[in-house]
N, C-alpha and C positions, 0 to 999 in steps of 0.2 A: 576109209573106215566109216562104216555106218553106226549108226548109235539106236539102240532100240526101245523105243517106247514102253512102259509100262505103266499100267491100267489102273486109272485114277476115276472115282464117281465124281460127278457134279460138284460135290460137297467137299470132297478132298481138293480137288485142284484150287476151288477159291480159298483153302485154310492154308494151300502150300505153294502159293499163284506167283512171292517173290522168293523162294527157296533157291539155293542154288543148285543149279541146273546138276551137275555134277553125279550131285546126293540122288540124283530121281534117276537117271538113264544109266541101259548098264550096254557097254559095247557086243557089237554083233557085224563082225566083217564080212560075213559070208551071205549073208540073204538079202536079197533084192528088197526094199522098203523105202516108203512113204512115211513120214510123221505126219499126221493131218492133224492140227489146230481148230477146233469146230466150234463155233455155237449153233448149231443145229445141234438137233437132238440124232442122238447116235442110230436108236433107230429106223428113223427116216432117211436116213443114208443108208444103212448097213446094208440094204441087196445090192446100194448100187454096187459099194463099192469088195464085195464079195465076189459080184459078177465081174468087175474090175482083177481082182485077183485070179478067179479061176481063167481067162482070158490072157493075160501076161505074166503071172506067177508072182506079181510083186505086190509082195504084202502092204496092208491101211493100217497102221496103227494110230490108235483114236482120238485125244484127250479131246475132252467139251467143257465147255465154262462160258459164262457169260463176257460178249464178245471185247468188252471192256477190260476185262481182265484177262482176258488173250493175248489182247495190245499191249497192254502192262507186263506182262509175263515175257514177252518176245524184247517187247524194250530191256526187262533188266536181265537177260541173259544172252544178250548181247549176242557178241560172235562164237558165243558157245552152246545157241540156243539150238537144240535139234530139230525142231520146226520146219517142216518142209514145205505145208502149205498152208495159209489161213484162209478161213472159210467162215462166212458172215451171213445174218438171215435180213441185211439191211444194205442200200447202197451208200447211205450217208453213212455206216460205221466200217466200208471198203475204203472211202474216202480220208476217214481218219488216221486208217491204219497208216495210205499211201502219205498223207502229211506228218505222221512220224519218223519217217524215214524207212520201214519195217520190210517193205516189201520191195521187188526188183522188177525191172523192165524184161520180160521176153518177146522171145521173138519165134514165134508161132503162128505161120501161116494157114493153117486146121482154124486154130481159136478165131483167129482176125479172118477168116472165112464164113466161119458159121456162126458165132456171133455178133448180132446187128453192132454198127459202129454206135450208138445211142445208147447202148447197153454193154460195153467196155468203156476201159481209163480213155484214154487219150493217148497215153504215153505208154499203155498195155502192161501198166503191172498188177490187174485184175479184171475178169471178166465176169459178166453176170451167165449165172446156169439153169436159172429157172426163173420165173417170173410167176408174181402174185399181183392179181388188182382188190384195189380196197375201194370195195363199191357200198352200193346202198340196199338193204333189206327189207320189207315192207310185209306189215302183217296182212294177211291175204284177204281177209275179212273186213279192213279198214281203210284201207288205202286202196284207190284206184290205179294204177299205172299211170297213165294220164294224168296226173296229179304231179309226178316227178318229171323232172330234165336234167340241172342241174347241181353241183357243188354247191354253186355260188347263191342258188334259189331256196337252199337250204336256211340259209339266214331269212328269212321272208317270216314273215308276221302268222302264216296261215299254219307254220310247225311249231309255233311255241307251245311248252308242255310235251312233245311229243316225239323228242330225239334222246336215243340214249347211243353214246359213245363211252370210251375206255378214257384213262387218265391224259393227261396232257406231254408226260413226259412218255409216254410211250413212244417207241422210236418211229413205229409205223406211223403214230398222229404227224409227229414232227415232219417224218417224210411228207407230209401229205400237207404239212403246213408248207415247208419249202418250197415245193411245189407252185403252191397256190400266191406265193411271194414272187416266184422265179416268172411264174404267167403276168400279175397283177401288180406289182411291186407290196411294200410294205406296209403302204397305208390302207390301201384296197385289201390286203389280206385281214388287217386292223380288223376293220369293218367285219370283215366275215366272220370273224372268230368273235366279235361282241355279238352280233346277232347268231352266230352257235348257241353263246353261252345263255343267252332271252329265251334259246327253244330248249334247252337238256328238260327232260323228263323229271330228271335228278342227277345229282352228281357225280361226275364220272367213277364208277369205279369197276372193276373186276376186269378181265381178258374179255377179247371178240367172243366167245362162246358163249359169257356171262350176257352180252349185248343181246343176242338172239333171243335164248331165255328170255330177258324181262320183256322182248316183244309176244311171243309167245304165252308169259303170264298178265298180260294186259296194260306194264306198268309204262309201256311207250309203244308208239307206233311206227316208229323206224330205227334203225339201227344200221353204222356202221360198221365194216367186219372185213378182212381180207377173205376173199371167197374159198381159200382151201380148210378155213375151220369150219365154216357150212358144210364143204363135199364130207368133212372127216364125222360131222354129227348126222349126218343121211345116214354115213355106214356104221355109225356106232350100234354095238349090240346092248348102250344102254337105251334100254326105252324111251326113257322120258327122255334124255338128250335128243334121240331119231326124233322124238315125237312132236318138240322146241323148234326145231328144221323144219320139220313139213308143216309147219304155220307160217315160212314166211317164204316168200318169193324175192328174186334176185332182181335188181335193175342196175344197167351200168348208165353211170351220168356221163352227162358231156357226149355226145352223139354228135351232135352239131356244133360243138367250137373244138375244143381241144383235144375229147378223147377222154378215156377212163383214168384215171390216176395207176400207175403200176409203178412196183420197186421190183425187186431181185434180190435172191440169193446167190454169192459171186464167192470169190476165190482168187488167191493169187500166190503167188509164189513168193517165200519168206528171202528176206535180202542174204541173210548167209544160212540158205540150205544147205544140208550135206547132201542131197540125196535129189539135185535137183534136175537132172535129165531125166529119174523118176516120177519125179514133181510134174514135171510137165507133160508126159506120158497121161499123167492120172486126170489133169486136167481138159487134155484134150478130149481122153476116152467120158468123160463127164459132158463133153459137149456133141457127142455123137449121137446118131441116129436113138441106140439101145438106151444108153439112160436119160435123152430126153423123152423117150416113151415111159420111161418109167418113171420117172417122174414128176411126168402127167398123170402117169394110172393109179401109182403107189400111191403119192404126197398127193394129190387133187391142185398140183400148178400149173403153171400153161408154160410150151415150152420156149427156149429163147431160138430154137432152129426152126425155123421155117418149114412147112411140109410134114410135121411129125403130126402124127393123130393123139386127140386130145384126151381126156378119159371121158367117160361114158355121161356123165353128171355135168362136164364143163361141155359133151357134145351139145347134150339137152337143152343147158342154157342159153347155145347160140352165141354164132360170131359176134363182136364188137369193135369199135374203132377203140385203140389203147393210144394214151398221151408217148407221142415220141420226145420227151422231153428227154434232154441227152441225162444220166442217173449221176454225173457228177454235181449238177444239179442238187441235189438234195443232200450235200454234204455241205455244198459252199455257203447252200441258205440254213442250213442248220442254226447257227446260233442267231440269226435273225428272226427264225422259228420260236426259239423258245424265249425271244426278247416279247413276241407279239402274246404268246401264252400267259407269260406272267404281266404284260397290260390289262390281260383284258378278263384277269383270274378264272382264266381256263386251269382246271388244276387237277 
């Protein structure tokens, strides 16, 4: 017996996240279905997973929340949780899940085919589906090309005043701090993150799109940002947004040592789905041909299969070497990430 999802906003699921499960879902024996668990935003899935249904008949039902409270929500609904698959816009929050115990080992030769082994578990109870790099921005009128290389040249004396980045506790920073602990150890990361905080413009605040902005309004010269909020303000029909984007130009660092920083967007299948030979169905068709084109073209990410054409904006940009750093990585240096933040009142 399946159990069927019913449609909860953003808002509702974090005021009803430890409810029991019972009171929310109402049974549905007859129709083929997935319960997907998201913190992606619904839209940005939604044709995939449409195209998914019209292709095997077997319905997506949706819930999104923040992915912390997913975890939380699957934790206390335990073996009666109808969760079929969780879906994360982070590898270090894949990794928490799999250290709660939440999710399950499959066995999927599709998935462990088409997704690079660097970018799956280890033990395959989550794969990554898209990939996003968090490169570096530059106002086009201030900065020379030539002027950049790396991460780590960031910290240099010659960008103080002239970096604007997002908060510290952003997951993407964190990632990006892991990372840079996973390459350099701890102390060398240290380092980095004080001389970050010598160069910020000002202090961190607002999303990657707010970052752009204030290069575009003068109030800093570079800017961190995952590249798919840039492809998504190219095609914004707001003005001033499009207009904030076409002031700045893209460079990916690290060319010559380790490659660009990237995380993933992943998935894995809940430890007691009901619905899990569907579950895995959805996943696989997620890592195929159709919706790594899509999204590439729809979301503006690069895809995790090899051979897929990119969208039009990431063609433009031009190939890059990306960090193969294996993505379990950035969950294990997690809490080492946010020990080095609050040394060095990154905030």
């Amino acid at each position: 017996m399946t159990r069927t999802l019913r449609s909860f906003s953003r808002l509702a699921v974090a005021a009803v996240a430890l409810a029991a499960p019972a009171a929310l879902f109402a049974a549905d024996a007859d129709a083929a279905e997935v319960n997907l668990y998201s913190a992606r935003k619904e839209e940005l899935i939604r044709p995939m997973l449409d195209e998914f249904t019209k292709e095997t008949g077997i319905k997506v039902n949706v819930l999104t929340a923040d992915a912390d409270q997913l975890v939380e929500r699957i934790k206390s609904e335990g073996a009666n949780s109808p969760a079929d698959v969780l879906m994360t816009v982070d590898a270090g929050r894949l990794y928490r899940a799999k250290q709660e115990g939440i999710l399950q080992a499959i066995d999927s030769q599709v998935l462990e085919a088409a997704v690079p082994a660097h970018l799956q578990d280890k033990d395959n109870e989550w794969f990554g589906l898209s990939q996003r790099a968090r490169v570096v921005f530059y106002a086009k009128d201030r900065v020379k090309p030539e002027e950049l290389s790396t991460y780590e040249d960031l910290a240099s004396d010659k960008w103080k005043g002239r970096i604007c980045i997002r908060s510290s506790g952003n997951i993407y920073n964190l990632s990006m701090m892991a990372a840079m602990i996973a390459h350099h150890g701890e102390e060398k990361a240290k380092e980095w993150a004080d001389g970050m905080v010598n160069n910020l413009a000002r202090a961190p605040q607002g999303g990657d799109r707010d970052q752009i902005k204030a290069v575009a309004a003068g109030e800093c010269d570079l800017a961190i940002s995952n590249t798919y909020y840039v492809v998504g303000m190219l095609a914004s029909k707001d003005e001033a947004e499009a207009k904030a984007a076409q002031a700045v130009s893209v460079f990916f660092p690290n060319q010559q040592t380790t490659g660009t920083h990237v995380n993933v967007s992943g998935a894995g299948v809940v430890k007691n789905a009901p619905n899990k030979a569907d579950a895995v169905k959805l996943l696989e068709w997620l890592a195929g041909e159709k919706a790594q084109a899509m999204y590439a073209e729809v979301n503006g990410e690069y895809p995790v299969v090899a051979g897929v054409p990119w969208g039009e904006t990431l063609k433009a940009w031009g190939e890059f070497k990306m960090d193969e750093l294996p993505m379990d990585n950035l969950g294990e240096y997690n809490a080492a990430a946010t020990k080095v933040f609050d040394q060095t009142g990154w905030r």
